[in-house]
C-alpha positions, 0 to 999 in steps of 0.5 A: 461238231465235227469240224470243232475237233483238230483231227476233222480240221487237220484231214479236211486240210490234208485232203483238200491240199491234195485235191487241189494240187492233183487238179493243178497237177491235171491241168498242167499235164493236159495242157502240155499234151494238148499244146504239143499234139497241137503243134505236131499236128499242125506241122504234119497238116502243113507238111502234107497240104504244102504237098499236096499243093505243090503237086496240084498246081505243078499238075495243073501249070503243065495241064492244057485246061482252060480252068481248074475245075476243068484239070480235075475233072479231066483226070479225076481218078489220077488226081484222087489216086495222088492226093490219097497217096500224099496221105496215106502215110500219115494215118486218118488223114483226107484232103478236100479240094474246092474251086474259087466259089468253095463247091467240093471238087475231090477228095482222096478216098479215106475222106469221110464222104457222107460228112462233107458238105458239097459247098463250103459257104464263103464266110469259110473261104474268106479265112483261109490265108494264101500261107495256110492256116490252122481252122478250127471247128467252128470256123469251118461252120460244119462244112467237115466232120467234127472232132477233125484238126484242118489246115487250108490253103489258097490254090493261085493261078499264075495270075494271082487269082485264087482258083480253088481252095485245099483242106487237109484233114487229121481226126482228133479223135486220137488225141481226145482218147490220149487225152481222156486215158490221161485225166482218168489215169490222174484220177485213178492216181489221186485216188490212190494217193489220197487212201494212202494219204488218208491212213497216213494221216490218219495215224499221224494226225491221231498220234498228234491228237491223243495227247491232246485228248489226254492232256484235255482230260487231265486239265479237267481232272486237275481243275476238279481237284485230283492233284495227282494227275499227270499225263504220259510223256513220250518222244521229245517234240512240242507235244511231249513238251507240253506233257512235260510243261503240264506235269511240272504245273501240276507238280508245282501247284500240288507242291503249292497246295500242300504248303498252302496247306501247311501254312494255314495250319501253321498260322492256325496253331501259331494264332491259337496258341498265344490267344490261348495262352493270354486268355487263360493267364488274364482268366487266372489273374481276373479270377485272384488265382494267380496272386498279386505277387506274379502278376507282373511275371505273367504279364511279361508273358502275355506282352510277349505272346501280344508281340508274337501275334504282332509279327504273324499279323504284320507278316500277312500284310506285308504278303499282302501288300507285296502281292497286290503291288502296294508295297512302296520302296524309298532309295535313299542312300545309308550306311549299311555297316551302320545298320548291321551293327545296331541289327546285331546288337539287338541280339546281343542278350540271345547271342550271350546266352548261346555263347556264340562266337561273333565275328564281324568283318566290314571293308570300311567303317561306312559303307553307303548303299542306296535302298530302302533302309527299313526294308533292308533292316526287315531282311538283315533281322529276320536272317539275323534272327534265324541265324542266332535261332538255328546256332549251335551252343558255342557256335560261329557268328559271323556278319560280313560286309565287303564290296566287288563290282560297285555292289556291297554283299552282305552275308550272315553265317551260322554254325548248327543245323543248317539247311537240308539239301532238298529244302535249299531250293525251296528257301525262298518260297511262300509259306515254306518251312525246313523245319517242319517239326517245329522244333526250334522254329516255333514262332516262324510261319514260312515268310521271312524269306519269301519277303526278303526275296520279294524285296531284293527283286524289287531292288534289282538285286540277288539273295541266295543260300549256301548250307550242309546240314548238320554243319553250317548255313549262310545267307548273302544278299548284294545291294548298289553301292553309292558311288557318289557319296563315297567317292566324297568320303 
């Protein structure tokens, strides 16, 4: 459970990515040192056997002794005096002379007596080089106390013949506590870095977390149906964007509620009132209260309450169509002026009874677009419809048709209530209604638009609103223009 939790993962990470760059760290380090104390002792081994060689065979070529043995013997405390002068500045150093068969002839007086072997075996004699050689541990096979760097030498008569043999010997005991107070300075280090990196991120990792924490909770809180939730937003990094992306879900989901809300209410009265109404005219007729006279009066109002009920029910099925995809557009290629005027027409009785001011204004006589001319129709009477629905009496109509870009734009302007500026950018939503107090819209649900944008985006083309409350409204939406078909006009 503990790993499952960002914060856990993100420390283990963060420690785990020290530890191992401190080890690599480590090992780079003690890797230089040792290579560098390697290679200056070395070079001081060397210096001092080659002077302690040059010293031993320029004494003995100037000795009258018949053998080497025999020149070290002759004056052994001369010769150990020398060898431990020669060393002596270079601090725990000793040198160790054998003969050809590797029996211990002298050593200078710091050597560690009690540890020398009194004969070195010959596997050790055959690796020392007549140019000297660096040995290690297991290569002089204990015949020198351990922890010890060594340099041998081949002692050479005049002849050519090997008559004895020098190791010069350094401790390494130095360098192994060099090398030690190192590794534990690195770790004392690490460990250092790592408290410091731990409350570090700590704090990080926990202010990187606790948004996450409170968006978690709020998710849930808001699946449970407390759509008041929101979460604090601070800074402005990619968490506080989420905060921010997650309060406008909220926001838009909670908006979305209330106009489901609101549209099931209003498809609620709007079923209600017309069944309502035809139940209680066809009750009255069927039970002679009404008499024959008026029958003909109150079945004009039960056909119209029936074509009312007719709109609102083929209105959710367009919605329904439409969002599952069924809905099939059919370009062909009309003349939309055409369709305008028989759009309008079909308002002339309502048009005269509010003694609107009609314009309509087209660029030519036909105008070809390539669309679905029903579904275009649907759009041009339900703006038409509204536009004549929210005139003033006396009011402006207008119906513009003109061409730009290869597009026509179709535009239908109206003076009266207009459209609230709050409720302009919601126009085009789903079961949205500016005129919620249904005052003039009593028959509308909120689809109209909805549908209309839903079409014109499948047209690939543009609708958008331009209104002042209390002035004027309009509405405009583009279609392709066929260019073909006119181009043959």
């Amino acid at each position: 459970m503990l790993f499952k939790s960002v914060f856990a993962r993100y420390m283990i990470a963060f420690m785990m990515i020290i530890l191992l760059s401190f080890l690599i760290l480590a090992l780079i380090i003690t890797s230089l040192v040792q290579n560098y104390s390697n290679d200056q002792k070395q070079e001081e081994l060397e210096h001092v056997a080659i002077s302690a060689k040059t010293y031993l065979q320029t004494e003995y070529d100037d000795s009258e002794s018949d053998t080497f043995e025999e020149y070290i013997y002759a004056d052994l405390e001369s010769v150990q005096r020398s060898l431990t002068a020669i060393t002596r500045y270079s601090g725990d150093m000793f040198t160790v002379i054998t003969d050809a068969d590797g029996k211990v002839l002298v050593h200078d007086d710091s050597a560690p007596a009690d540890s020398i072997a009194s004969l070195f075996p010959e596997e050790v004699l055959t690796k020392v080089t007549p140019k000297g050689n660096l040995m290690s541990q297991s290569e002089l096979m204990g015949s020198l106390p351990a922890k010890h760097y060594v340099y041998a030498y081949q002692i050479v008569a005049d002849n050519g013949s090997i008559i004895g043999y020098l190791f010069t010997c350094k401790t390494s005991e130095a360098a192994e506590y060099l090398m030690e107070t190192m590794i534990k300075m690195i770790v004392l280090a690490c460990m250092w870095v790592m408290c410091a990196a731990i409350i570090a991120s700590y704090f990080i990792s926990e202010r990187t977390v606790r948004p996450l924490r409170n968006l978690s909770r709020a998710a849930k809180s808001f699946a449970a149906g407390q759509l008041d939730v929101r979460v604090e937003v601070r800074g402005s990094d990619e968490i506080a964007e989420l905060g921010m992306a997650f309060n406008n879900m909220a926001s838009s989901l909670a908006t979305l509620e209330d106009t489901r809300r609101t549209f099931l209410a209003n498809v609620s009265h709007d079923l209600r009132t017309p069944m309502t109404t035809i139940a209680g005219y066809i009750d009255n007729i069927l039970a002679g209260t009404i008499p024959p006279d008026k029958h003909e009066y109150y079945l004009n109002i039960i056909a119209s309450e029936v074509r009312r009920l007719s709109r609102l029910v083929a209105s959710l099925l367009d919605i329904s169509r439409i969002q599952a995809g069924e809905r099939k557009f059919t370009m062909a290629s009309f003349d939309v002026c055409e369709l305008a005027r028989q759009v309008l027409i079909s308002f002339e009785q309502r048009i005269d009874e509010k003694h609107l001011d009609v314009t309509f204004e087209c660029d030519e006589d036909r105008m070809l677009v390539i669309a679905d001319r029903d579904a275009i129709h649907q759009i041009l009477y339900n703006i038409c419809d509204n536009a004549v629905k929210f005139s003033r009496e006396g009011g402006a109509y207008r119906i513009n048709l003109h061409e730009m870009n290869k597009k026509v734009y179709i535009s239908v302007y109206n003076e009266g209530q207009g459209i609230p500026a709050e409720d302009v950018p919601h126009i085009f939503d789903r079961f949205y209604k500016s005129d919620k107090s249904r005052g003039l819209d009593k028959s509308g649900v909120g689809l109209g638009m909805y549908i209309a944008k839903t079409i014109i985006d499948a047209h690939g083309e543009t609708i958008s609103v331009s209104s002042k409350q209390g002035e004027y409204c309009e509405f405009t939406f583009t279609l392709k223009k066929d260019s073909a078909a006119n181009a043959k006009k």
